[in-house]
C-alpha positions as CSV (number, residue, x, y, z in Angstrom):
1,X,-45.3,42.5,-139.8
2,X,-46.5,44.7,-136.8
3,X,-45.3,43.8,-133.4
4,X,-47.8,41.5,-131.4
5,X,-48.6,41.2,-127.8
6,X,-50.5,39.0,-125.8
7,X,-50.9,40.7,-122.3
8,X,-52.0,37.6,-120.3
9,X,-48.9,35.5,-107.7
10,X,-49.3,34.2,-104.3
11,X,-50.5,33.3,-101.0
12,X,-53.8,32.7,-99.5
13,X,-56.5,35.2,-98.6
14,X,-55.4,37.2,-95.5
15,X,-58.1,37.8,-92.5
16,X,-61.6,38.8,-94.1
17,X,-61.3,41.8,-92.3
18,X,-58.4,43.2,-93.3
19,X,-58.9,42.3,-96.9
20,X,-62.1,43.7,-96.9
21,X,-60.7,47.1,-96.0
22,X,-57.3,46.5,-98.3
23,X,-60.0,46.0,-101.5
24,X,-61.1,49.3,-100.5
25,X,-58.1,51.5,-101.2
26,X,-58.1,51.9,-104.7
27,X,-61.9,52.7,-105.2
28,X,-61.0,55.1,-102.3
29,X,-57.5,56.7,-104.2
30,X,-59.8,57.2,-107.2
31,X,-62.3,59.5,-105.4
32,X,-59.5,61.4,-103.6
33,X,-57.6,62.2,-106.6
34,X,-61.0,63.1,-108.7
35,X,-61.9,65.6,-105.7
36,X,-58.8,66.9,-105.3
37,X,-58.8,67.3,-109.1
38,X,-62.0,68.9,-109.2
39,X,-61.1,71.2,-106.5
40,X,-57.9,72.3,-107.6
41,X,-57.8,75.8,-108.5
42,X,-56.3,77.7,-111.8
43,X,-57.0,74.4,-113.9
44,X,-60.0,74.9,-115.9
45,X,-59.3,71.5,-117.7
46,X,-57.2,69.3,-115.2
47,X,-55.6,66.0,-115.4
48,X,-57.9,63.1,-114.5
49,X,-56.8,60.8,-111.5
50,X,-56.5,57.7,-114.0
51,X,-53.7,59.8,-115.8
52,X,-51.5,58.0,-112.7
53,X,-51.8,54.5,-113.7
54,X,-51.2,53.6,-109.6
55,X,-55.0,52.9,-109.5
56,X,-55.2,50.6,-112.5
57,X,-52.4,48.9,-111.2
58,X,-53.8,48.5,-108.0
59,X,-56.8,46.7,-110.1
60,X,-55.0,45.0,-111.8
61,X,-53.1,43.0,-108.6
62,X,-56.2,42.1,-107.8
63,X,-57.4,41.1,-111.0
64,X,-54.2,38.6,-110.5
65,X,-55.0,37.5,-106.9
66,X,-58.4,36.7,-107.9
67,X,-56.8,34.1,-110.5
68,X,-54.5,33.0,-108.5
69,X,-57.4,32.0,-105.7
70,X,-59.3,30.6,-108.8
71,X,-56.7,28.1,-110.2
72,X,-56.4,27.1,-106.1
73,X,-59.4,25.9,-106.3
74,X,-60.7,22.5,-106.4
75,X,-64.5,22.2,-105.9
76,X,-67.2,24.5,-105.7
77,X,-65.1,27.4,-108.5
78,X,-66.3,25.7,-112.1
79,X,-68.0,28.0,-115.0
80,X,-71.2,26.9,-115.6
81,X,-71.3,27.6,-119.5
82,X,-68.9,29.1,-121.9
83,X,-68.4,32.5,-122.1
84,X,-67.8,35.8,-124.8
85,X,-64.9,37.8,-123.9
86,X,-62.8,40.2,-125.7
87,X,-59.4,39.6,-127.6
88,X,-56.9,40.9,-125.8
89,X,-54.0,40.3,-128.4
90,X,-52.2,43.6,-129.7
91,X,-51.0,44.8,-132.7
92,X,-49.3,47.8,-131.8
93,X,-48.9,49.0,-135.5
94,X,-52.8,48.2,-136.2
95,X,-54.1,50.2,-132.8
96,X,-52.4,53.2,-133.1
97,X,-54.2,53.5,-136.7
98,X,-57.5,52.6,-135.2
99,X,-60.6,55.0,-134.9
100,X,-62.4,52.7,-132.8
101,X,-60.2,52.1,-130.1
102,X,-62.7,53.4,-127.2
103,X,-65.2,51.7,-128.7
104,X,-63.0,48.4,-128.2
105,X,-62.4,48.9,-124.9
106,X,-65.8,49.6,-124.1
107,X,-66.8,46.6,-125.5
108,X,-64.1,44.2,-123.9
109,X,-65.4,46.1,-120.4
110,X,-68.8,45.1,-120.9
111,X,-68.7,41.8,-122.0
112,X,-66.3,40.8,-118.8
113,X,-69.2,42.6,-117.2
114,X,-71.3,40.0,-117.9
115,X,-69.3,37.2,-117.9
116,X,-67.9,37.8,-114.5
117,X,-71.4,38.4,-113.5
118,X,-72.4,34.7,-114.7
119,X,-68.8,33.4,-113.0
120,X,-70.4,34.6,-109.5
121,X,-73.7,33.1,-110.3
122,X,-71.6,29.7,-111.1
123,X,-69.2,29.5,-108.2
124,X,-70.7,28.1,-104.9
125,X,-67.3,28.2,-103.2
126,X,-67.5,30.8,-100.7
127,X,-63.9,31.5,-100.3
128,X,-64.2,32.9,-103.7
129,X,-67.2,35.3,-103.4
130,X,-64.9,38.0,-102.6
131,X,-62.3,37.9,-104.9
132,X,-65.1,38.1,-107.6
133,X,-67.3,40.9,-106.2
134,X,-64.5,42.8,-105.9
135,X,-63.4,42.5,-109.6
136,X,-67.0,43.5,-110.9
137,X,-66.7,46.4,-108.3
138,X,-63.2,47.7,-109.8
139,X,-64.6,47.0,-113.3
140,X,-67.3,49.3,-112.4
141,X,-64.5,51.9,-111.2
142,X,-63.2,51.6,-114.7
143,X,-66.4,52.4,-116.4
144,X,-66.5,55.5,-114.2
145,X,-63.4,56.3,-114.6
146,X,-63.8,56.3,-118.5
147,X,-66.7,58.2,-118.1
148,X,-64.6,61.2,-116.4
149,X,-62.7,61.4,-119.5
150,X,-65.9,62.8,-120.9
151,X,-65.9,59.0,-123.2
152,X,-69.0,58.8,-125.1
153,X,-71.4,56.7,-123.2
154,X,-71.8,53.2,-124.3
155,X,-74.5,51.3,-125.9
156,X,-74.0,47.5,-125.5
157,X,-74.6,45.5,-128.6
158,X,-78.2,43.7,-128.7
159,X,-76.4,40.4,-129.2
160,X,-72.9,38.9,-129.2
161,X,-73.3,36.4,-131.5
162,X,-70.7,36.5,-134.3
163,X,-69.1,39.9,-132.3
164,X,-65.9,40.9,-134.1
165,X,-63.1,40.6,-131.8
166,X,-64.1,37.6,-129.3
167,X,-63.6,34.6,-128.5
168,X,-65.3,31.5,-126.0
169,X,-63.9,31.4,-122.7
170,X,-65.0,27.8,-121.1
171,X,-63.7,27.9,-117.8
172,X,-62.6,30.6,-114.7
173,X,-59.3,30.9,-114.9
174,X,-59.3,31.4,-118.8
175,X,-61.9,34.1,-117.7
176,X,-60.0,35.8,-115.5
177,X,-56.7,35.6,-117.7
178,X,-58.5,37.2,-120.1
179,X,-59.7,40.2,-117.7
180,X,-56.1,40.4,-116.4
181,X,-54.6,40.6,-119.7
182,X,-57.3,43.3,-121.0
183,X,-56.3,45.4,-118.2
184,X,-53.0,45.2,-119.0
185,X,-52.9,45.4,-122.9
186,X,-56.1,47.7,-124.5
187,X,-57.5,49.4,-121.4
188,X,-54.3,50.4,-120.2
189,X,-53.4,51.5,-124.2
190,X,-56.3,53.5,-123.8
191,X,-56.0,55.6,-120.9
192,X,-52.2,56.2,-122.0
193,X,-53.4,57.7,-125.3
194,X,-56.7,59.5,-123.4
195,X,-56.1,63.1,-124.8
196,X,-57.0,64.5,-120.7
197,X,-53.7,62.6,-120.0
198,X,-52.0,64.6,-122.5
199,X,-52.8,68.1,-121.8
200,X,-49.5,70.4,-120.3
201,X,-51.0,71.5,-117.0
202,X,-47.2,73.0,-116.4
């Protein structure tokens, strides 16, 4: 039997200001190190910035703060209706043998898309508006950083009924969970196994 995963803390928000400008930094990182990259001389095919996972990780400590704010909450934080998100389960022995793994990932990204998207739309508590703008923000970051890798661009499915791979999230936290754990498991899987992040630039 293959080996199986699930990849699934904490204080209250600091001053808007400074958090503001602290959700800023790795979106910032990113576009430094694809500049620099970009700009760097003698490399005709260079190591994208996501090759040092410090950015991802940076997403996904937020990705945790947001849930920890979420399962804080007590009025005003409820998902209006249930949900499609990815699986986010590994079986290490069944994803290395994969051809579709990008295609996966893709997927997963997109449907947190819009399910985050519908969890903004659903939360009236204001505390919380930031915390959830700024995951859709670094989601985006992903999908641009994907696209750097020179990753197929995407076509999202016309439905998501009966999607393989999914399951019903019903509330926020599960939600998030989810996008934490995704980070964590498959995208990160991904970008380990990207074949820019393999090339010898020695």
């Amino acid at each position: 039997m293959g080996n199986r995963r699930t990849y699934g803390p904490n204080r209250e928000d600091p001053v808007r200001g400074y958090a503001d400008t602290a959700m800023e930094f790795p979106r910032l990182l990113a576009l430094l190190l694809i500049v620099l990259e970009w700009t760097r001389p003698g490399l005709p095919s260079p190591l994208r910035p996501i090759c040092d996972l410090r950015v991802l990780n940076h997403f996904i400590k937020e990705a945790r703060d947001a849930e920890v704010a979420m399962k804080s909450c007590r009025e005003g934080c409820a998902l209006l209706e249930a949900v499609t998100v990815p699986q986010t389960t590994v079986d290490f022995d069944v994803w290395e043998k994969k051809n579709e793994q990008t295609h996966e990932v893709q997927t997963g990204l997109w449907l947190l898309q819009q399910a985050l998207s519908l969890l903004r739309t659903s939360v009236t508590n204001t505390a919380l508006h930031s915390h959830i703008d700024n995951t859709i923000r670094n989601l985006l970051s992903i999908n641009g950083v994907l696209r750097s890798l020179n990753i197929q661009e995407y076509t999202p499915p016309a439905t998501t009924v009966g999607l393989e791979g999914t399951w019903r999230a019903s509330s926020a936290t599960d939600l998030l969970q989810v996008y934490v754990n995704f980070l964590r498991g498959k995208v990160r899987l991904l970008l380990l196994d990207a074949q820019a992040c393999q090339q010898d630039v020695s």
